[in-house]
C-alpha positions as semicolon CSV with decimal commas, in nm:
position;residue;x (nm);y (nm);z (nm)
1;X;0,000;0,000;0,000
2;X;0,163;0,358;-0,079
3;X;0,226;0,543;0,197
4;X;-0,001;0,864;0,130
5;X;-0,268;0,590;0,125
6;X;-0,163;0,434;0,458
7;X;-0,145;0,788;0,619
8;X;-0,501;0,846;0,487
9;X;-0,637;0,558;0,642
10;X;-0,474;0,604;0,984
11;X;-0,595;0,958;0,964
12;X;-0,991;0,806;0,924
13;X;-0,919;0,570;1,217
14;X;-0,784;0,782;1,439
15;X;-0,970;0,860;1,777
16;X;-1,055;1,234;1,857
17;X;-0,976;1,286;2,209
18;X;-1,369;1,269;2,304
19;X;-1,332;0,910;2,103
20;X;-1,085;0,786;2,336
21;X;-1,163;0,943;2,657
22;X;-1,482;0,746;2,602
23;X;-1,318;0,421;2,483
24;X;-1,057;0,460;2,850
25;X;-1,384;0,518;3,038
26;X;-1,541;0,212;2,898
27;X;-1,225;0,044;2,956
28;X;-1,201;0,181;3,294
29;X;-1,475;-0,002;3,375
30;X;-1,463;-0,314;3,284
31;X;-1,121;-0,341;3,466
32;X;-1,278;-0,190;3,797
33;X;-1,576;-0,410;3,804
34;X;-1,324;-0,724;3,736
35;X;-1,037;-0,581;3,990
36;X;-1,260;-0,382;4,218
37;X;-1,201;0,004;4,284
38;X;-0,877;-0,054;4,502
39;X;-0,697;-0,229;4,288
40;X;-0,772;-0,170;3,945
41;X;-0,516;0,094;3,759
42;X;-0,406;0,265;3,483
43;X;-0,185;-0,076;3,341
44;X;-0,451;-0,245;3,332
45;X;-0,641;0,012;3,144
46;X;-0,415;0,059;2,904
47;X;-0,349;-0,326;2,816
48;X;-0,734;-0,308;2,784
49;X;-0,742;-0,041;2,554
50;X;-0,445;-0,159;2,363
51;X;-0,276;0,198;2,402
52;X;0,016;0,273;2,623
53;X;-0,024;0,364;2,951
54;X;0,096;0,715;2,902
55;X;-0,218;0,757;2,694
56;X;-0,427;0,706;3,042
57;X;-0,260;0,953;3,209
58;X;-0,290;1,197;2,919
59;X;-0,665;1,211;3,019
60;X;-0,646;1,097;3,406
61;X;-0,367;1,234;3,566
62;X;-0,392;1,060;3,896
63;X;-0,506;0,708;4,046
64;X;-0,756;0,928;4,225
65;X;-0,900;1,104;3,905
66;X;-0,942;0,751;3,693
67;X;-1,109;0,627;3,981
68;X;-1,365;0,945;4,064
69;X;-1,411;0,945;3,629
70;X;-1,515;0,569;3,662
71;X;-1,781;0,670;4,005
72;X;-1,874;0,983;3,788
73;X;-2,027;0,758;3,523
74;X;-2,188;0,468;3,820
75;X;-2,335;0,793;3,975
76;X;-2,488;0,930;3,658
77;X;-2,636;0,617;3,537
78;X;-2,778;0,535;3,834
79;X;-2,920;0,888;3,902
80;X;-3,081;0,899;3,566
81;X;-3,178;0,577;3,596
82;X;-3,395;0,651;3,919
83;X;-3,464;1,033;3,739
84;X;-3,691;0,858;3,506
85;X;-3,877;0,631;3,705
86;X;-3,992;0,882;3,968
87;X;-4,066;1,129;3,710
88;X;-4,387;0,924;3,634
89;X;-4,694;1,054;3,734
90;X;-4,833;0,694;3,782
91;X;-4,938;0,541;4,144
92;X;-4,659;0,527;4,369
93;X;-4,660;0,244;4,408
94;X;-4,626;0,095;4,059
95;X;-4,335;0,373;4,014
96;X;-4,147;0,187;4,264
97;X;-4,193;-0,122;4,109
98;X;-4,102;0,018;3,801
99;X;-3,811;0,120;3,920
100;X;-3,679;-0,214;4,081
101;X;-3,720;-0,373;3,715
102;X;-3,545;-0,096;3,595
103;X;-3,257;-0,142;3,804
104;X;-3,315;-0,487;3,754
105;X;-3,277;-0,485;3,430
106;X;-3,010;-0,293;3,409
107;X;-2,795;-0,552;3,609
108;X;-2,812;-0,725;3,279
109;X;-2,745;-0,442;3,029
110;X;-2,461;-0,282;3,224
111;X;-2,331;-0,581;3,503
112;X;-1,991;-0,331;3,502
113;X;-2,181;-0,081;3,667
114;X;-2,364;-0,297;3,847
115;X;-2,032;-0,488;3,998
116;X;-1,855;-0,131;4,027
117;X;-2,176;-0,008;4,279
118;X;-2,126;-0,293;4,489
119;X;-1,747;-0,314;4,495
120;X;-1,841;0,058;4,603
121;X;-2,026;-0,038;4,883
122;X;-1,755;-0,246;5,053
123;X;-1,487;0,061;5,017
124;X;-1,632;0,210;5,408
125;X;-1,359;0,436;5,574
126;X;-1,219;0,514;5,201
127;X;-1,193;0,820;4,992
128;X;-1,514;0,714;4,812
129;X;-1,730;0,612;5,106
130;X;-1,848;0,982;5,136
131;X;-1,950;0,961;4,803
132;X;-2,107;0,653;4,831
133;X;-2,334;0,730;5,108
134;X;-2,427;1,060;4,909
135;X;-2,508;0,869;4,681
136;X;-2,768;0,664;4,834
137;X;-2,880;0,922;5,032
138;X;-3,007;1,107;4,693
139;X;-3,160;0,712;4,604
140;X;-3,392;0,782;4,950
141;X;-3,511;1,100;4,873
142;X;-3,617;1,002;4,561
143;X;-3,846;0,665;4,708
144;X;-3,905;0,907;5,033
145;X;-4,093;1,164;4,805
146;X;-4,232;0,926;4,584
147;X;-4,385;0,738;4,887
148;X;-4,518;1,035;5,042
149;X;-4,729;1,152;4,703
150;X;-4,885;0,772;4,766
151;X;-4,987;0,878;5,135
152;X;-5,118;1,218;4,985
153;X;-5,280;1,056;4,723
154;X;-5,457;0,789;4,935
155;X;-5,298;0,520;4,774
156;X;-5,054;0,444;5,079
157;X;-5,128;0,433;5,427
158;X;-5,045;0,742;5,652
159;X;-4,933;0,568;5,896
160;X;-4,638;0,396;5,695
161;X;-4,320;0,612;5,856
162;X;-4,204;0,688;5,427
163;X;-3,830;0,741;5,496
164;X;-3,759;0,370;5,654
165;X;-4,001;0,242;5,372
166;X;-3,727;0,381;5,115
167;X;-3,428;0,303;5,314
168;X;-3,507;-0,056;5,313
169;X;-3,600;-0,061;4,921
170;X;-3,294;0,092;4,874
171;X;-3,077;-0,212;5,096
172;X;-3,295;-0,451;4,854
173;X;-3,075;-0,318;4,568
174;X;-2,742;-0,503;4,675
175;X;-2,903;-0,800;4,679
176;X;-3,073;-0,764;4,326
177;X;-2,765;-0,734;4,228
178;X;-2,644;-1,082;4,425
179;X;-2,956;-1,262;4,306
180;X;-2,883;-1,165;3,969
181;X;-2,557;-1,224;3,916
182;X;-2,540;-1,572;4,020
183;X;-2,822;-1,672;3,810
184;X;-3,068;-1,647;4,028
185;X;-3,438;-1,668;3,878
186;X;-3,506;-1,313;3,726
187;X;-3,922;-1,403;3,792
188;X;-3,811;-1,529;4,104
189;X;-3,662;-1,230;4,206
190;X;-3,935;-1,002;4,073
191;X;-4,148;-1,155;4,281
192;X;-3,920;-1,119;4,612
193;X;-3,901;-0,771;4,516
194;X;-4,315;-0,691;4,528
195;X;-4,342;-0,893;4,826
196;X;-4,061;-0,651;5,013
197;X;-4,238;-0,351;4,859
198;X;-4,596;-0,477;4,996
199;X;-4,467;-0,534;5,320
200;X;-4,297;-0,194;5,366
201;X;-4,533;0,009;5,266
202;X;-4,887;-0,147;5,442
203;X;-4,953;0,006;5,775
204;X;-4,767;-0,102;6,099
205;X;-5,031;-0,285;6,269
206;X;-5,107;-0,544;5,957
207;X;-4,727;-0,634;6,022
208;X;-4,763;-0,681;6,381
209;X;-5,079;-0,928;6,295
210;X;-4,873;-1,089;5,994
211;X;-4,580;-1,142;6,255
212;X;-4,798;-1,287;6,453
């Protein structure tokens, strides 16, 4: 092949840095979900990516900004995720059911993400952990006001306390995640996951009587 033609080609193929910031990030997070968050690095990026390792630190500089790039995109799919569920203007409490499929399913579509937010979770008294619990945090306000239009709407019972409602939907995440990644039954989980919801949000008493 002449070499003006070579160039020419190389010139089409060549990433723009957008291209392969993107391609690192993807990268990024395969390795993290297979290595976990303390571990994973920029070698093993780069042997991913098939670039040299220089290349990674062109666009993160640090340990500490490859790993916050790789929790920046966790965090935003998981916000927007949860963003469009609750936006719904259907009963509250199909919205949370909605949403558990969602996430669900999305241990499925995007298992790095899915492996990466649970790795998260075991990182307490690190760097992240702040992050982390901000994170979830923003997950209970979201079920917290979702729960409370049911109650206002009549559709819940007032007596359900809304914030411990959500903060146990929310601890039924990690083990979606379990259930799902070890080939669990997906129906068999969906169903788990409307029993939980039932019990949390019907009134105190009915529990007491259930218990009993």
């Amino acid at each position: 092949m002449p070499a003006r033609k070579r160039n020419a080609t190389k010139a089409r193929t060549r990433m723009s840095p957008d291209e392969r910031r993107a391609q690192l990030l993807r990268c990024a997070l395969e390795v993290f979900a297979n290595k976990g968050i303390r571990r994973a690095g920029h070698g093993e990026v780069a042997k991913l990516a098939g670039c040299a390792v220089s290349t990674v630190f062109l666009y993160f500089d640090t340990r500490d900004a490859l790993v916050d790039a790789v929790l920046d995109e966790v965090e935003t799919f998981y916000v927007d995720l949860a963003g469009r569920a609750h936006a719904s203007s259907q009963p509250a409490t199909r919205v949370l059911l909605d949403h558990g499929r969602r996430f669900r399913a999305s241990i499925e579509s995007h298992p790095e993400h899915a492996l990466v937010l649970l790795n998260w979770a075991a990182n307490a008294r690190s760097r992240v952990w702040p992050r982390y619990i901000a994170l979830i945090e923003r997950m209970v306000e979201n079920h917290r006001k979702t729960i409370e239009r049911g109650i206002a709407d009549g559709e819940i019972d007032p007596s359900v306390d809304a914030e411990s409602a959500a903060r146990i939907i929310i601890g039924y995440a990690h083990m979606s995640i379990q259930m799902r990644l070890s080939d669990f039954e997906p129906e068999r989980s969906d169903q788990i996951s409307q029993r939980m919801i039932a019990a949390v949000l019907s009134p105190p008493n009915s529990q007491k009587d259930a218990a009993a």
